[in-house]
N, C-alpha and C positions, 0 to 999 in steps of 0.2 A: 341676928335679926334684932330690931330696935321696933315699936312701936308705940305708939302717940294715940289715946284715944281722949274724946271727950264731947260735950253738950256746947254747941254756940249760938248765940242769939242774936241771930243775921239776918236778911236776905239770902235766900240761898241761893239766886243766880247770880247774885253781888258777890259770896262768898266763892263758886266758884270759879267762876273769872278772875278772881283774884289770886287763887291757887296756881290755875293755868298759866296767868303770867306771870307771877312772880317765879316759880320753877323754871319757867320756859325763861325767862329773861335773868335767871340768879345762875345759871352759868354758860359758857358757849357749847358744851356739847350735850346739854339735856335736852330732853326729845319727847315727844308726849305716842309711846308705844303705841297705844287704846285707848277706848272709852267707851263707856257704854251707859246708856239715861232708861229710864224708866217711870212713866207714871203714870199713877191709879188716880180717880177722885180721893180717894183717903190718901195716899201717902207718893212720894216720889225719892228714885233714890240715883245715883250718877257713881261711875267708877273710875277712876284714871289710874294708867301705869305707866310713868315716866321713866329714863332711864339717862343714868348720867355717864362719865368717866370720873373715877376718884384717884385724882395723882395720889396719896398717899398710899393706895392700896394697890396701885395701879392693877388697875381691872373695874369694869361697869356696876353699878349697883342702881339698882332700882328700887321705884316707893311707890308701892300702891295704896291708892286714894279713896275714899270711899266715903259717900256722903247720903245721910237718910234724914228726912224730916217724914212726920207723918200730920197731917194738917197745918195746923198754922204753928205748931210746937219749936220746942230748937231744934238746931241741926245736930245731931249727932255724926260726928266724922272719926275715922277710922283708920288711920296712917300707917303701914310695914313697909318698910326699910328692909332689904336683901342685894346678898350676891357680895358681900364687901370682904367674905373668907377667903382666902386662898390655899387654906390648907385643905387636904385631902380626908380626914376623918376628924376632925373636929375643928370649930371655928377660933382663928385667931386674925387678930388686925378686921377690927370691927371700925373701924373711926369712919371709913366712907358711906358704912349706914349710917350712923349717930350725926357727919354733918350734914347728907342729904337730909334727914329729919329736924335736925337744927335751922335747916332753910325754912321749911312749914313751918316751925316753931318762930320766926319771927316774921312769916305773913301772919300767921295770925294774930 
């Protein structure tokens, strides 16, 4: 598992539109699994689970997205990267998390 967390000072419906497509358009077989939004007057927060093919690993790995602002503060986002193991009791050939998360890593 790989994950990416951090504070961005965005738009948050600029930000995640930008997510959507740049995953959805960084490779041909990512797929946008779900999604699910949510908002209060004090806070909103949105989820996406994409899901790719990783020729190195060959086998799907997915990254779920997760994005909270609470007023007009930053967005805190929340990225895991899974599925990239192949083996049966413990994880090895990780790379198709690490460059699905390398994707987010340079939209943002």
């Amino acid at each position: 598992m790989a994950k990416l967390e951090q504070f961005i000072t965005s738009d948050f419906d600029s930000l995640l539109s930008r997510i959507e497509n740049g995953i959805m358009g960084g490779s041909i077989s990512a797929s946008l699994e779900d999604a699910s939004d949510f908002t209060t007057p004090e806070a909103r927060c949105s989820v996406r689970v994409f899901e790719r093919y990783s020729y190195i690993g060959g086998n799907r790995v997915s990254l779920s997205v997760t994005l909270f602002q609470a007023g007009n503060g930053p967005v805190a986002l929340s990225a895991i990267a899974s599925g990239g193991s192949q083996a049966m009791f413990f994880k090895i050939n990780t790379f198709g998390e690490e460059a699905f998360l390398d994707k987010l890593r340079e939209l943002l």
